[in-house]
N, C-alpha and C positions, 0 to 999 in steps of 0.2 A: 224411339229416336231413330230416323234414317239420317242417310250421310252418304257422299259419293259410291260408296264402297255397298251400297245400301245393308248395308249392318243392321239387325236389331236387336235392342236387348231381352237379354232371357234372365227372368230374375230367378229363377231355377230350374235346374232339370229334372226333370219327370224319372229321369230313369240312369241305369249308368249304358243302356244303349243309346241313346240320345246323347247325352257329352260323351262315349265312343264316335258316334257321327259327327258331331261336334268338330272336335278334334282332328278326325281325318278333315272334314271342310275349312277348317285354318291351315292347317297343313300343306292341301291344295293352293287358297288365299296364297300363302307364301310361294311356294313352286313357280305356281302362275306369274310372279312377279305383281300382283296384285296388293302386296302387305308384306310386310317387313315387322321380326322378331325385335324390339325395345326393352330396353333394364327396365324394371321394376323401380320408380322413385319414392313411390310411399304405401306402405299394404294397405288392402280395403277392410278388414278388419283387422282380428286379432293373430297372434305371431303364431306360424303351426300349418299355417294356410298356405298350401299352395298356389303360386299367381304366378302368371304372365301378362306381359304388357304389350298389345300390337299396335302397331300405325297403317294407316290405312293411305297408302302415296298418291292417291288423286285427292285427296281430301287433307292429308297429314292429320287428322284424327286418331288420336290414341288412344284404344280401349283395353279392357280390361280383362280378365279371366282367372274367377278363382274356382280353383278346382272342389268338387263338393268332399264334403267330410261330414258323415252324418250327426246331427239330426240334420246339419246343413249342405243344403241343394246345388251350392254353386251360382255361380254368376256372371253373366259378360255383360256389359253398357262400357260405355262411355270414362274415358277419366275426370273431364273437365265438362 
């Protein structure tokens, strides 16, 4: 899925240097004034998970990010 912000989603990460990269490129997103940090309204899975919620201000699209926890990889898309 793209979007103004052209976001796409990663339905997991390969690595934990990849969501380090990750991470710094939201990071960035925000700084830049590009995207703005969002609360969290409802978790993408089960409770334990870490998640953030970002919005994307030329678009207002609010996507997702759960942090991986193995056996599980992590996630960023979309919320809606």
């Amino acid at each position: 899925m793209r979007n103004n912000c052209n976001w796409e989603v990663i339905d997991n990460f390969q690595s934990y240097s990849e969501f380090k990269r990750f991470i710094d490129w939201i990071e960035s997103q925000i700084a830049e004034g590009i995207a703005v940090e969002v609360p969290v309204k409802e978790l993408y899975a089960v409770a334990g998970l870490t998640e953030r919620w970002f919005q994307c201000l030329s678009s207002k699209c609010v996507w997702r990010l759960v942090y991986p926890d193995g056996p599980f990889h992590g996630y960023w898309g979309a919320v809606t």
